[in-house]
N, C-alpha and C positions, 0 to 999 in steps of 0.2 A: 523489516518493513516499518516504516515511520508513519507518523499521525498526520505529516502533511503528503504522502503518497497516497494516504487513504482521502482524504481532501480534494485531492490533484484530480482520484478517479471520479469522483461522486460530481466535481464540476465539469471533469471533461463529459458525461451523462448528462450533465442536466442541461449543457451547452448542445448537446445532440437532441435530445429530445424535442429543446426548443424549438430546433431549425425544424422540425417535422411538424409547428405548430402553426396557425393561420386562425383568423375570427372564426370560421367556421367548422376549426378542428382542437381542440382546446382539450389540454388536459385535466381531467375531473377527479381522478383515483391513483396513484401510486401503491401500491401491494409487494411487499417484501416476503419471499416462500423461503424457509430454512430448512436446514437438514434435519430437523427434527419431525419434520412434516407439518408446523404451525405454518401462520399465513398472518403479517400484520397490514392493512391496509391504513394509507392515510389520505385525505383528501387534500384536489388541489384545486384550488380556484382562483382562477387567473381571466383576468377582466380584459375581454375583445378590444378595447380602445387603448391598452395598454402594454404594446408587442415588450416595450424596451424593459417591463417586470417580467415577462416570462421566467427567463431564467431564473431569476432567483426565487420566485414562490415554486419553481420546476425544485431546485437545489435544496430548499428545506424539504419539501416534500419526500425528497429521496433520503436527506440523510435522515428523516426520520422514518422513513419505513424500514434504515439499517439500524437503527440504531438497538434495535432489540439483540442483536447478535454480540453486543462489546461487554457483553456478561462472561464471554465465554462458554456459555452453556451450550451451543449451537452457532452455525453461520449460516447465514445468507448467501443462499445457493440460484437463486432467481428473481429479477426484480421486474412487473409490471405492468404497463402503464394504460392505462383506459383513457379514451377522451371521447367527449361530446359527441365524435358522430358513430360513435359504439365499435368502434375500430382499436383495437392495440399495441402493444409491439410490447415485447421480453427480451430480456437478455439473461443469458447467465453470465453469473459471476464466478470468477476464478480467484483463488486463493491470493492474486496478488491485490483485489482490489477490498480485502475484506481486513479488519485491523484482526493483528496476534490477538489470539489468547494471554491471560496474564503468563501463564505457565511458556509459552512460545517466546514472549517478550523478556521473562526472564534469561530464555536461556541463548536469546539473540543479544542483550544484552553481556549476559555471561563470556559468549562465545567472543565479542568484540573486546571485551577486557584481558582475557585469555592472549590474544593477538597482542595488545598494546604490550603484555606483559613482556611477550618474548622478544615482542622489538626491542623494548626497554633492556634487556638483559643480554640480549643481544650488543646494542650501541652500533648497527651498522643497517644498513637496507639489508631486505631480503625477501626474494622470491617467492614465492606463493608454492614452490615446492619446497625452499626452504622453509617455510613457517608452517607447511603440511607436516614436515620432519619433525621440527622440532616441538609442536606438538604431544604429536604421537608418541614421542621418545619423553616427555612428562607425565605420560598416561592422560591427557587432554583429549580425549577423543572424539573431533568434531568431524564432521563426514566432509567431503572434498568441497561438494558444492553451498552446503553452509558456511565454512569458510570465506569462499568465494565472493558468494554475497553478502557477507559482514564484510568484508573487503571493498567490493565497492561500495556496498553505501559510507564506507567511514572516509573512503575517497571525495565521494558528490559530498559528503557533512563534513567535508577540511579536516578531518580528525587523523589522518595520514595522507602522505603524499605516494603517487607512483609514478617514479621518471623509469625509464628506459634508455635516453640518450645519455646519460652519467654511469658512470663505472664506481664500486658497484652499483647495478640496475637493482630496480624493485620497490617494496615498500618502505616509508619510513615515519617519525615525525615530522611535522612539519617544520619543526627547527632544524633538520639535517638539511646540511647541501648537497 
């Protein structure tokens, strides 16, 4: 999970909340609830005659109510929002919108270096049941669906390619044809 997917979520949020906003329904509070059971509130004031800042005093607001959770000590499991006419709306948050842990990031890291390696050592494309194999048969033992998705994100970040119409099919560098 990357730092602009964590980004990605926090604007497509604050792009929602907007549109739920009007001069006489304005967002005043943003409150971040973590698993710890703390609660960070941050305020938001956003000025009636000025629709076209909503979002973005909306987008700081949020990412500062997350931002207590990138310690790693806890996440933010529920975010918020209060406005002017005493009305709210919460969402929970699910694990894809919340950044790793350092200890997670290292080892999504790890697990994508793991992968380059075998390509490398490899020198040809290979399947996602091959690179499960050959793995496992290092004693590398990353579970299916971590794989998976170190897989594709290193696909969406160019960091390997995945054809299907070429023989052999599968992963590879991006220098392979």
């Amino acid at each position: 999970m990357s730092l602009a997917h964590v980004q990605r979520s926090s604007t497509e949020l604050a792009r929602a909340i907007a549109a739920q906003c009007n001069p006489k329904r304005l967002p005043v509070c943003v409150a971040g609830w973590y698993s710890d059971g703390l609660c960070t509130q941050v305020g938001a004031h956003c000025e009636p005659a000025r629709p076209k800042e909503w979002e973005s005093v909306i987008l700081e607001a949020v990412q500062a109510a997350l931002a207590r959770g990138h310690d790693g000590s806890s996440r933010a499991v529920c975010l918020t929002v209060w406005f002017s006419d005493s009305t709210c709306i919460q969402r929970g948050l699910s694990a894809a919108t919340e950044p790793p842990t350092s200890r997670e990031a290292d080892e999504h890291v790890q697990c994508k270096r793991d992968i380059t390696t075998v390509l490398q050592e490899a020198g040809r494309r290979l399947t996602t049941t091959e690179i499960l194999r050959t793995l496992e048969a290092r004693q590398l033992l990353w579970g299916e669906s971590t794989v998976k998705r170190a897989l594709a994100e290193m696909v969406r970040e160019e960091e390997l390619t995945n054809q299907r119409d070429i023989r052999p099919r599968g992963y590879g560098l991006p220098n392979w044809t």
